[in-house]
N, C-alpha and C positions, 0 to 999 in steps of 0.2 A: 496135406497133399500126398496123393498116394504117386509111385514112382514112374508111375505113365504118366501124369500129369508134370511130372515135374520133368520129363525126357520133351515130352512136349511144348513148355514153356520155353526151357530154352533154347531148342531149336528155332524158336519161333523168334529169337533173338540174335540168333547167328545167320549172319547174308547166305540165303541158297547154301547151307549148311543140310546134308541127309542123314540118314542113320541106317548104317547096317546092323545086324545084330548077327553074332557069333552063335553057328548052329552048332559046331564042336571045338574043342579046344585050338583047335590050327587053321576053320576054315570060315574065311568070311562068304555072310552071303549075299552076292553081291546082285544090284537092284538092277532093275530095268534100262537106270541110265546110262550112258557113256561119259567118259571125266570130262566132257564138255559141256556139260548141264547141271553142274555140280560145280562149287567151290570146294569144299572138306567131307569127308566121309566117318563120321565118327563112329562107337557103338554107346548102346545104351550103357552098360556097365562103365564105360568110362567118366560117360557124365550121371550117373551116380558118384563116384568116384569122386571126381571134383565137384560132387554136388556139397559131401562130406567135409572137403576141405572146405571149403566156401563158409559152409556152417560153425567151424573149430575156429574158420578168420574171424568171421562176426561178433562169435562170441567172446575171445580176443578183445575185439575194437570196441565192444560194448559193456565188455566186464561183466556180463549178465550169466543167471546159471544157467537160464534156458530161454527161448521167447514165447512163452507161455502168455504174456500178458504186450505182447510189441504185433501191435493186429498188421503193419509193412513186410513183418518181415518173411513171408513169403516170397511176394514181390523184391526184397531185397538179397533174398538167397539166390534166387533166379539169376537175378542181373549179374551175382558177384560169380554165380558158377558160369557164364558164359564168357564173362571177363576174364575169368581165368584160363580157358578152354582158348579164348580167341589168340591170348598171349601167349599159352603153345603152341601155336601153329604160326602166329604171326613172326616172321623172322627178319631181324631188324639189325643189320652189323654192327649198327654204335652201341647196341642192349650191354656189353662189356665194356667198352672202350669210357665214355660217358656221360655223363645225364642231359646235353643235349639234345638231345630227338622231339618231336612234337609228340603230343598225348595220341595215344592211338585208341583206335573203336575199344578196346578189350579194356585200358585204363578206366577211359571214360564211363563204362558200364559198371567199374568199380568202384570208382569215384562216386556216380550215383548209388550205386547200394549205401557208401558208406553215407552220404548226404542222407538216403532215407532213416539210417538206423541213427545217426548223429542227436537227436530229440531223448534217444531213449538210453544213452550211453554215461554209463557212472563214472565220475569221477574220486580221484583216491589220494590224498594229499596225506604226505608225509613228513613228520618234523623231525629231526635226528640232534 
């Protein structure tokens, strides 16, 4: 996937979620909407950004050196980078306090990435 595609999957994944895109260092440009036809206003670069991380979790959860051969895991980079995206923005006061809160949209999309990549995840057992 090249990085328009991937700017646009996830958006496609985030409720009424837009994209600005940063014409100079300080200035956004901002779109034809007003904040009331929008929920969040992200830029591209950012969801590259946690497109990145998203990819460094998975490989992480899957122990894998690359997904070279894991045909999901596109669709599961998508889901885990908007998951992660939503849970920046989502602001939730017990997120410190703790671990009861109910799963929210941005987990949930997590939780499925990590269910898609789950099949392809090695395991490493150790005997001391």
């Amino acid at each position: 996937m090249d990085d328009e595609d991937i700017v646009r999957e996830v958006l496609f994944k985030l409720d009424n979620w837009i994209l600005s895109d940063v014409d100079n260092e300080d200035n956004l440009i901002d779109s034809e909407y007003n904040d009331l036809e929008y929920n969040k206003k992200v830029s591209s670069e950012e969801i590259l950004d946690f497109y990145k991380s998203a990819t460094d979790y998975a490989l992480s959860y899957t122990q894998l050196p690359n997904f070279d051969n894991v045909p999901v895991s596109d669709t599961a980079l998508i889901f885990w980078t908007a998951g992660l995206l939503w849970r920046k923005y989502d602001i939730r006061p017990n997120d410190q306090i703790d671990e009861s809160y109910s799963v929210g949209y941005g987990d949930s999309l997590i939780i499925q990435a990590k269910e898609m990549l789950k099949p392809y995840k090695k395991y490493n057992f150790n005997i001391f």
